[in-house]
C-alpha positions in Angstrom: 40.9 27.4 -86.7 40.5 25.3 -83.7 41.5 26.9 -80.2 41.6 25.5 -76.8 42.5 26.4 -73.9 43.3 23.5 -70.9 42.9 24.4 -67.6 43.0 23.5 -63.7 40.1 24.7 -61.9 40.5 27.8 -59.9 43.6 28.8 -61.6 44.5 32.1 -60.8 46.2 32.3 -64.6 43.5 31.2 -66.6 41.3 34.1 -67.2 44.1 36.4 -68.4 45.2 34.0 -70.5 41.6 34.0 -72.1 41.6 37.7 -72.5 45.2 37.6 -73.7 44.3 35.2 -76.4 41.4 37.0 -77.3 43.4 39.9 -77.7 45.5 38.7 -80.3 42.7 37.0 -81.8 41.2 40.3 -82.2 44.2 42.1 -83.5 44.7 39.4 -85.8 41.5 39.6 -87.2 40.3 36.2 -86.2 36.7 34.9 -85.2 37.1 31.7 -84.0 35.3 30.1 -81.0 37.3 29.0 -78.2 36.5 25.5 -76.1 38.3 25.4 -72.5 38.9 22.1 -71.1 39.0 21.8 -67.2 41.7 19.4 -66.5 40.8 17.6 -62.8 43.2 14.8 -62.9 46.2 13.1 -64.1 44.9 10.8 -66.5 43.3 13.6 -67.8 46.5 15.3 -68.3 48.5 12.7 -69.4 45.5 12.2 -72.4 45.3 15.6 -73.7 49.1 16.1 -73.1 48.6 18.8 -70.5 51.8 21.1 -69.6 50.5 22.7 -66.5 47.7 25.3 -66.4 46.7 27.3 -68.6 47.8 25.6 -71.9 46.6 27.3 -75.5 46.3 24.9 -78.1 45.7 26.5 -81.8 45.0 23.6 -84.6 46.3 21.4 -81.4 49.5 22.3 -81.3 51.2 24.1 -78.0 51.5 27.9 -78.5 54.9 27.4 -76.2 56.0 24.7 -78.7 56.8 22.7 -75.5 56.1 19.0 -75.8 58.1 17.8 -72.6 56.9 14.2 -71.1 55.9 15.6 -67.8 52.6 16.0 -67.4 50.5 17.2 -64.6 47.7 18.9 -63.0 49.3 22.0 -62.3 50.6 25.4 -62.3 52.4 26.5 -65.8 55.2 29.6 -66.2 55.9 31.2 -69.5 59.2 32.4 -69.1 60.1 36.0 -70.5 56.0 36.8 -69.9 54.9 40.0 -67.4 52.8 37.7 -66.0 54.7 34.8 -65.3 51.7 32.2 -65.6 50.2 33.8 -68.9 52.3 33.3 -72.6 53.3 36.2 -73.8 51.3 38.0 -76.7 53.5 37.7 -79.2 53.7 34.0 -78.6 50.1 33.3 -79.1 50.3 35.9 -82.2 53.2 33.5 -83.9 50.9 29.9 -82.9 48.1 31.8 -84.5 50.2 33.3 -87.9 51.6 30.0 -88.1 48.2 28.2 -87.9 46.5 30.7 -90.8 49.4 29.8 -93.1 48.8 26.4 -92.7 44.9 26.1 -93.5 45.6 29.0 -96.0 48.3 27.8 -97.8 
């Protein structure tokens, strides 16, 4: 399973998101290594497809499912999360599910 996470530097967001992920990761039963991407400018974001900050890609795909046309170097909100800026848990748990069934089918 490959996992990234895309980030802005100094992102106040980004290291719960990390520990949220591994979390689930954990709970899941997963040992996978996860690559974070800093994301310092537009072109950047506009390459990886870059939502705002932080982004969690599992097998490349958005855990939010969002693939809008409005990229950016910036701030990102989960809405219905505690945390505004951090996807919820179950969230990441579905992107995660969804990714075993799909190299395990």
């Amino acid at each position: 399973m490959k996992i990234e996470v895309l980030y802005v530097p100094d992102c106040p967001h980004h290291p719960a998101a990390i520990l949220k992920l591994k979390e689930v990761l954990a709970a899941e039963g997963i040992t996978a290594d996860i690559s974070e991407v800093a994301v310092n400018d537009i072109a950047t974001a506009k390459a990886l497809r870059f939502c705002g900050s932080p982004t969690i890609l599992i097998n490349g795909r958005d855990v939010a499912e969002e693939l809008g046309n409005e990229y950016a170097v910036s701030c990102r909100l989960y809405p219905g999360s505690k945390v505004p800026g951090v996807p919820p848990a179950e969230m990441i748990r579905r992107a995660v599910r969804d990714a075993r069934k799909a190299d395990n089918p």
